[in-house]
MARKOL-657070 format. One record per residue: residue in one letter; x, y, z of N, C-alpha, C, O in turn. Coordinates in steps of 0.001 Angstrom, whole numbers, plus 500000, padded with zeros to 6 digits. Layout:
// residues N
aXYZXYZXYZXYZ ...
This chain:
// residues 263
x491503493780482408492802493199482072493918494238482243493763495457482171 x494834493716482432495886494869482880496742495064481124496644494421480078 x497547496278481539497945496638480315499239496771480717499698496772481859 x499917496912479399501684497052479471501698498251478436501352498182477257 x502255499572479242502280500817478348503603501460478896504204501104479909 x503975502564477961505494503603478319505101504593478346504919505391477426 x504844504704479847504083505961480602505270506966480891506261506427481382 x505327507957480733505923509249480356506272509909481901505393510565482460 x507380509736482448507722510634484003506939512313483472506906512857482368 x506463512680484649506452514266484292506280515302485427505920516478485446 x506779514182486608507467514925487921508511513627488410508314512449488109 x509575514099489174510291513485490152510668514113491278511186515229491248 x510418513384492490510447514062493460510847513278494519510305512178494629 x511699513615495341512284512928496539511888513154497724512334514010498488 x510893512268497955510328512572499545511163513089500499511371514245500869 x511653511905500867513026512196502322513791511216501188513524510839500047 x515558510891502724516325510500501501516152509312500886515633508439501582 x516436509038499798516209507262498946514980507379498590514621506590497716 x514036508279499073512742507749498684511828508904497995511350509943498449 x511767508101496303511142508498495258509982508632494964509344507580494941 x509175509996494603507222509711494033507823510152492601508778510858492274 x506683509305491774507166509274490531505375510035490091504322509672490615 x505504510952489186504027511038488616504365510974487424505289511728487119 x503724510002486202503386509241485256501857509348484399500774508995484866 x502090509924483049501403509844482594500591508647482104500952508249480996 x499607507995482648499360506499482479497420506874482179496940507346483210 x496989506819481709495008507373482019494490505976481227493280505809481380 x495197504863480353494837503495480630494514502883481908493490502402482394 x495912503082482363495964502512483431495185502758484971494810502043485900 x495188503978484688494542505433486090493433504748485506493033504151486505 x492516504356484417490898504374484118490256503094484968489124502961485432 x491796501902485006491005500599485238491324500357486793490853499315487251 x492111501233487734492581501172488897491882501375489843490977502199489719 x492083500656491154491232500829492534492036500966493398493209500636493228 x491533501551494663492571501229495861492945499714496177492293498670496190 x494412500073496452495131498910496491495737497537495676496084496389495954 x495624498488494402495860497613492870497830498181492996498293499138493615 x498446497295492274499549497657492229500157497499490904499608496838490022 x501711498324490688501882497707488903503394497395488912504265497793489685 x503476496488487729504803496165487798506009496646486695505771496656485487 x507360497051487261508108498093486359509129497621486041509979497336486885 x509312497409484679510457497398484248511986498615484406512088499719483872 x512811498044485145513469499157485108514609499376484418515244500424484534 x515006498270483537515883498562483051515952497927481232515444496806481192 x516274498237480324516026498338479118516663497115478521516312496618477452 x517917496533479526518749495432479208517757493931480128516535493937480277 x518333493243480421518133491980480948518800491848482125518870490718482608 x519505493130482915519683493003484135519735494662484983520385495704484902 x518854494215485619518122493010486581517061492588485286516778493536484553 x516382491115484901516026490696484348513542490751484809512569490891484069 x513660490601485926512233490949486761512132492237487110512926492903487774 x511075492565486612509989493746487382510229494099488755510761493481489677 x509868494889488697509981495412490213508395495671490674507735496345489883 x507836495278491680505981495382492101506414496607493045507397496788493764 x505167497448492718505119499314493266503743499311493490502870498868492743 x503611499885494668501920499699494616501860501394494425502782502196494574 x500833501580494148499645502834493541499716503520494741499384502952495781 x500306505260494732500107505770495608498748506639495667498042506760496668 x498487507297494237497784508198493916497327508213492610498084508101491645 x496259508330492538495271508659490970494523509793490713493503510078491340 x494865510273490057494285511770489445493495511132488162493956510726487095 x492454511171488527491526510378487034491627511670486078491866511770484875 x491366512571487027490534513565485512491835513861484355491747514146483161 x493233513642485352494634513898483986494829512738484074495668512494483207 x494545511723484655495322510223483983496648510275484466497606510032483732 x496767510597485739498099510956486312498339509785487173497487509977488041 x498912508754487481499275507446488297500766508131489250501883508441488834 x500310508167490326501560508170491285502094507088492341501409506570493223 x503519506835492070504004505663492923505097506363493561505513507449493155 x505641505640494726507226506240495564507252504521496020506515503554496208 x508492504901496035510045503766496103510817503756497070510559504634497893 x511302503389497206512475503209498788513540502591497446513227501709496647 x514782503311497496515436502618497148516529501369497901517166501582498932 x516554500220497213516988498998498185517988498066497509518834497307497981 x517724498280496581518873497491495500518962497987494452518582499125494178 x519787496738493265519771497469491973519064497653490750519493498038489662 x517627497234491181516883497886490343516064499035490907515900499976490130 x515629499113491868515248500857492250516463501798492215516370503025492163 x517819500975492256518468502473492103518678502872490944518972504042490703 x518506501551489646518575501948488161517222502957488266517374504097487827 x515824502566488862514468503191488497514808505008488915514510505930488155 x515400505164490111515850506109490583516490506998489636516077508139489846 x516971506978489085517949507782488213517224508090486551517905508763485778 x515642507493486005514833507980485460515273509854485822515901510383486739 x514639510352484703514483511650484907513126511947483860512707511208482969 x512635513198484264511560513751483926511655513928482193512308514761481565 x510570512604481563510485513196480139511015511987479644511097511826478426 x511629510543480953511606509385480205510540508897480356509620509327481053 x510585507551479439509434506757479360509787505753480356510943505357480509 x508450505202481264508994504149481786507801503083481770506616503375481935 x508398501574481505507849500385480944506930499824482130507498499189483019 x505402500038482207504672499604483315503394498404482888502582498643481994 x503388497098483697502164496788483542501132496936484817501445496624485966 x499889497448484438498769497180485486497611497835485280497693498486484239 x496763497928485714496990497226486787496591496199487666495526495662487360 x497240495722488818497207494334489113496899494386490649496815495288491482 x496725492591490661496046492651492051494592492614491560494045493429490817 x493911491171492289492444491069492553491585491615493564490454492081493701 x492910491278494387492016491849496089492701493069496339493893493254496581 x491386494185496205491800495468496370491060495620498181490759494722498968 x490947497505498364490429497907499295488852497737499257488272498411498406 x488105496939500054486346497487499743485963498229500515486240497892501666 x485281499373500396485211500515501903483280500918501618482833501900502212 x482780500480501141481383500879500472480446500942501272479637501852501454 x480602499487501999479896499293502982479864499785504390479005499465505211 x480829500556504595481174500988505850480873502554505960480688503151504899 x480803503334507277480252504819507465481849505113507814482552505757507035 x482466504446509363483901505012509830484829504065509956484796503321510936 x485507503978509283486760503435509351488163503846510022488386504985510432 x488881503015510072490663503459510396491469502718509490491244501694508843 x492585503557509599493410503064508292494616503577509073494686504664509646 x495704502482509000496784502504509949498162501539508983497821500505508409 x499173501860508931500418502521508264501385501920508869501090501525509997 x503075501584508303503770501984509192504764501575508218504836500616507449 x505814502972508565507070502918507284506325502999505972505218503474505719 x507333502340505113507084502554504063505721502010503270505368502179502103 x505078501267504407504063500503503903502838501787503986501658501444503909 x503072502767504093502023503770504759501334503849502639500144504047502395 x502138503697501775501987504461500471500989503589499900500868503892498713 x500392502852500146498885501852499186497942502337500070496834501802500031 x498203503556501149496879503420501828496146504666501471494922504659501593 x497016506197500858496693507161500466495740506923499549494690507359500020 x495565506481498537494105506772497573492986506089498327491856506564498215 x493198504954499131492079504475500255491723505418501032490561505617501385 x492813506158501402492090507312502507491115507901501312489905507704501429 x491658508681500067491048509803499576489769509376499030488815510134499206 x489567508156498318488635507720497692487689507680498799486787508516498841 x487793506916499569486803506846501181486258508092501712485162508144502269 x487054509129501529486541510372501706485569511405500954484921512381501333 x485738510814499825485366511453498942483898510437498715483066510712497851 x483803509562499399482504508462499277481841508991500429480797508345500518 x481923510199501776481549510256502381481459508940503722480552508462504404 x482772508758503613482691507522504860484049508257506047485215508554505787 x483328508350507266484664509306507661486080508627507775485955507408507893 x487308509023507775488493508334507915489211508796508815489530509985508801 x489633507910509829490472508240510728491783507473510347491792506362509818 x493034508303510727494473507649510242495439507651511170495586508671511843 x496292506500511386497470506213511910498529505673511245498662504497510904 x499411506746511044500945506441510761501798506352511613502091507346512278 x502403505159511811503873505183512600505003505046511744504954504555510617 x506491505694512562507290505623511829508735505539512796508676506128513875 x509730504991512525510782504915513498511122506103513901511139506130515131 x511453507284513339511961508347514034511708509457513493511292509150512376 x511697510642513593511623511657513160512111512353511221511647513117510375 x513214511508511403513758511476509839513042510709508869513138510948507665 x512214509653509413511636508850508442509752509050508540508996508234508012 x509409509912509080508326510758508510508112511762507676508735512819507565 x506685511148506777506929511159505419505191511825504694504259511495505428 x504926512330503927503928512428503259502270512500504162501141512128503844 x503000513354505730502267514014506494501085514734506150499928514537506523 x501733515938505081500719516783504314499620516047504107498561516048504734 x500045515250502930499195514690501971497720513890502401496603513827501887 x498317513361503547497423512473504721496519513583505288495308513508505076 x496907514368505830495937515387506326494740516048505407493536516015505663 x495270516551504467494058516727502977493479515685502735493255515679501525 x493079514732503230492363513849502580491397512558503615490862511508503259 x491506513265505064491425512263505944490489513445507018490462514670506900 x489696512487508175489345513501509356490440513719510176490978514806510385 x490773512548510672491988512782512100492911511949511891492672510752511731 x494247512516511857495470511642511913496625511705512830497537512528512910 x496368510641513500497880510113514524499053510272513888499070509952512699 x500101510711514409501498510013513832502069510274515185501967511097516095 x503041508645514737503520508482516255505226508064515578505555507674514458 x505859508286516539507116507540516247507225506743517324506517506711518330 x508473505893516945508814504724518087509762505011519110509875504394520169 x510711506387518571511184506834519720510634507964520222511275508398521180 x509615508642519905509577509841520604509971510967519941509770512120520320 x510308510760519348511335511905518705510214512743518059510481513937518194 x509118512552517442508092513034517008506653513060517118506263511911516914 x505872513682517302504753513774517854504515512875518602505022512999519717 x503556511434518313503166511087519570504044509559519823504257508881518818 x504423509169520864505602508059521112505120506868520928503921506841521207 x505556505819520561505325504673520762504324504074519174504358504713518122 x503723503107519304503471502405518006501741502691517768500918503005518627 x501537502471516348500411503768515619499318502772516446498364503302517015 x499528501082516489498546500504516936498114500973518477496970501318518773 x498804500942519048498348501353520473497497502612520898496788502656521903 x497727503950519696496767504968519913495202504526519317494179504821519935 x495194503605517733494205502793517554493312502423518279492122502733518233 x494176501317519422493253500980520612492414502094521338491189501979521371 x492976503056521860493065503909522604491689504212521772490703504164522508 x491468504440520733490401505812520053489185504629520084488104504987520552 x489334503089519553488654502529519085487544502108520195486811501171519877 x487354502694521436486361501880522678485060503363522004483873503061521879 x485494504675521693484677505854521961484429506150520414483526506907520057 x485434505394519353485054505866518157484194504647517338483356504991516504 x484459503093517635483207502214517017483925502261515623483160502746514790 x484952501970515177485129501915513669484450500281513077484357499149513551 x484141500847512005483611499990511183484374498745510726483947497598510593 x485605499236510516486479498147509952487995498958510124487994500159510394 x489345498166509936490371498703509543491097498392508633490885497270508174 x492079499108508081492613498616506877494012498983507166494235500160507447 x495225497930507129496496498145507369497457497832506408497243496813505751 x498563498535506154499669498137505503500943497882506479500884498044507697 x501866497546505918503192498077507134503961496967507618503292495979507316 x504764496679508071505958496101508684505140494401509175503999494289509623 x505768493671509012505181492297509250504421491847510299503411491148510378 x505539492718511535504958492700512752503900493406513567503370493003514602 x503692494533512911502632495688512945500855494552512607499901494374513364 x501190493862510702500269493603510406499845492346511523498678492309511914 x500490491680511845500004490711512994499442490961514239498700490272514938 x499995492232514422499532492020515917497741493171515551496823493298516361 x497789493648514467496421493955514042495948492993513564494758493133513279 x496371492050513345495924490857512597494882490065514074493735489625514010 x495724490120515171495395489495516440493993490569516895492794490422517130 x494969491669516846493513492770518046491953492624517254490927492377517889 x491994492856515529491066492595515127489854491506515270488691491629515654 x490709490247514741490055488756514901489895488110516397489077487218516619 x490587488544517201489768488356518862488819489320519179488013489103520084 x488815490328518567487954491696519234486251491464517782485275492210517709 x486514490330516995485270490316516113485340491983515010484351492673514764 x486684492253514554486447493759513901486809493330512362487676492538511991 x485871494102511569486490493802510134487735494260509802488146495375510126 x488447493336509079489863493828508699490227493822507794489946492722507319 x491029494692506745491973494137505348493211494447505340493691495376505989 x493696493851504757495051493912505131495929493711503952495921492634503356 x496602494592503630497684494413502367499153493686502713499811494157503641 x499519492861502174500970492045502019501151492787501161500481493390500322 x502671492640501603503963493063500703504800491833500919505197491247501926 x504982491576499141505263489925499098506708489905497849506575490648496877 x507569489338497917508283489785496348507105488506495367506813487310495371 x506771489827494612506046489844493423506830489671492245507275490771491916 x507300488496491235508170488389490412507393488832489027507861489737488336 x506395488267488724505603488265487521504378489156488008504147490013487155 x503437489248489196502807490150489170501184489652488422500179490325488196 x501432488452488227499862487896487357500056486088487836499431485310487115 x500824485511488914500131484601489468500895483178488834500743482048489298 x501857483589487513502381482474487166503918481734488142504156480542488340 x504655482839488546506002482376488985505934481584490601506844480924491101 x504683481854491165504527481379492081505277481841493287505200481169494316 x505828482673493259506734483288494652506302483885495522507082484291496383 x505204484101495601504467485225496557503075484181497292501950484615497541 x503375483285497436502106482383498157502157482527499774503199482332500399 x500992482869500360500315483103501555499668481783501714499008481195500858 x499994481313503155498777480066503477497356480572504428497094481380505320 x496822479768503789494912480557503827494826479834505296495425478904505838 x493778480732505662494075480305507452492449478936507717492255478378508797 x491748478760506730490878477897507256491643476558506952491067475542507343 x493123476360506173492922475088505281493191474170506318493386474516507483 x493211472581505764493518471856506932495217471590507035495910471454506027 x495660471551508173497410471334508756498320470280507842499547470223507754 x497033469248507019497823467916506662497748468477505396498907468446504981 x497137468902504670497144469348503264496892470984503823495713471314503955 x497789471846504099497448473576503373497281474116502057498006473683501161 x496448474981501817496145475487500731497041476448500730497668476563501783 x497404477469499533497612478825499507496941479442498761496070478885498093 x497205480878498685496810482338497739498250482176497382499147481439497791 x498165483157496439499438484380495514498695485471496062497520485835496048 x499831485892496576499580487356496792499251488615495536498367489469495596 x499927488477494792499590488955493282498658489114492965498269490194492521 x497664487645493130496636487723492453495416487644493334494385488280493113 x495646486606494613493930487268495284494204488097495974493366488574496739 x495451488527495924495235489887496612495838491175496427495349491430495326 x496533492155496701497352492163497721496600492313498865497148492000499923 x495319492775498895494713492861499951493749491721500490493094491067499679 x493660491489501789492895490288502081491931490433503508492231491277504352 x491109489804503632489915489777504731491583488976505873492339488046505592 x491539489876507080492363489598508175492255487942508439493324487341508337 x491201487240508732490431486146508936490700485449507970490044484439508224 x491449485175506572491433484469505959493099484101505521493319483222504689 x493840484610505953495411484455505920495883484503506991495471485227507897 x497321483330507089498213483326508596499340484178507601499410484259506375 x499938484601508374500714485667508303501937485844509191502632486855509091 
């Protein structure tokens, strides 16, 4: 069950510009968490903005109970969350999300990124690594200014791409296309993607024609975060055209088998 606690800032740190990692004393929350669980934040003490804001899980430090998230700021509640400082409390429930990452079954995987969606995939890399399953990684990113948390990816992974879309930085063009490129000589097991709408589709496509396992995280506005407000519904890809079914993203997922959502 997820919990609602006032987890204690006790770093702030600004990636590049607008964009915030928060580390949080949370070890409720860090105890019941998996890759690809996310939590939802109150950011402001009044009634406006009146909804949560959904942050997915960048990083878990079990042994301190340390929960790390980063933000893009975009409106006015990340820029109220933004302006936290080290030593407030801040109002979190989670954590949440049914459909996490499953990597157990697999020896080599890829795990592929893009923008800001790259941040639910870091504890998937590390945990996977640390299970002895090898990880190969692709981040793309528009340009040189908006590459991000390079380091961090490298400690925790075998081999990682980063490509931009102009060139401007290491390797050109989009993270999927070097994917292809590796995937005839490397045999991955499965992939797991976050990232830009159009990114997840067209992995959505290479996967499910090519027969490859896939999961795939949405980023959905999440109002409530537990399945009641209904705003975050995905239509399930077996249902029939005259009656469609849906998911909540919230709740069966954020993550989902490629093959089972249109997108």
């Amino acid at each position: 069950m997820p919990k609602q606690i006032f987890a204690k800032l006790i770093k702030k740190e600004e990636v590049i510009k607008d964009i915030y990692k928060f580390s949080v004393k949370a070890p409720e929350i860090v105890e019941l968490s998996k890759p690809g669980n996310f939590i939802e934040i109150r950011v402001s003490e009044g009634i406006d903005p009146f909804l949560r804001r959904p942050i997915s899980i960048y990083n878990l430090d079990k042994e301190n109970g340390i929960l790390e998230f980063i933000f893009q700021v975009k409106g006015k509640g990340t820029e109220i969350l933004a302006q936290k400082e080290e030593g407030n409390d801040i109002d979190i429930i989670g954590p949440l999300g049914h459909g996490t990452f499953k990597y157990e079954k697999y020896n080599n995987i890829a795990i592929i990124g893009g923008g800001i969606g790259i941040f639910p995939l870091y504890e998937l890399s590390k945990e996977a690594k640390l299970n002895n399953v090898k990880v190969s990684c692709y981040l793309g990113f528009r340009n040189k200014e908006l590459v991000m948390l390079e380091d961090d990816f490298k400690k925790v992974v075998d081999s990682l791409i980063i490509t931009t879309d102009d060139g401007t930085y290491k390797n050109k063009g989009f993270a999927i296309d070097y994917l292809k490129q590796d995937m005839e000589k490397s045999k991955y097991d499965c992939i797991y993607a976050c990232g830009p709408l159009p990114m997840l589709k067209a992995i959505q496509k290479y996967a499910n024609e090519n027969n490859i396992d896939c999961q795939i995280s949405l980023e959905e506005k999440m109002a409530c975060g537990l399945g009641v407000c209904l705003g975050c519904a995905v239509k399930t890809a077996k249902s029939p055209k005259e009656a469609p079914e849906y998911w909540h993203v919230c709740k069966g997922g954020p993550v989902f088998n490629s093959k089972d959502v249109e997108i």
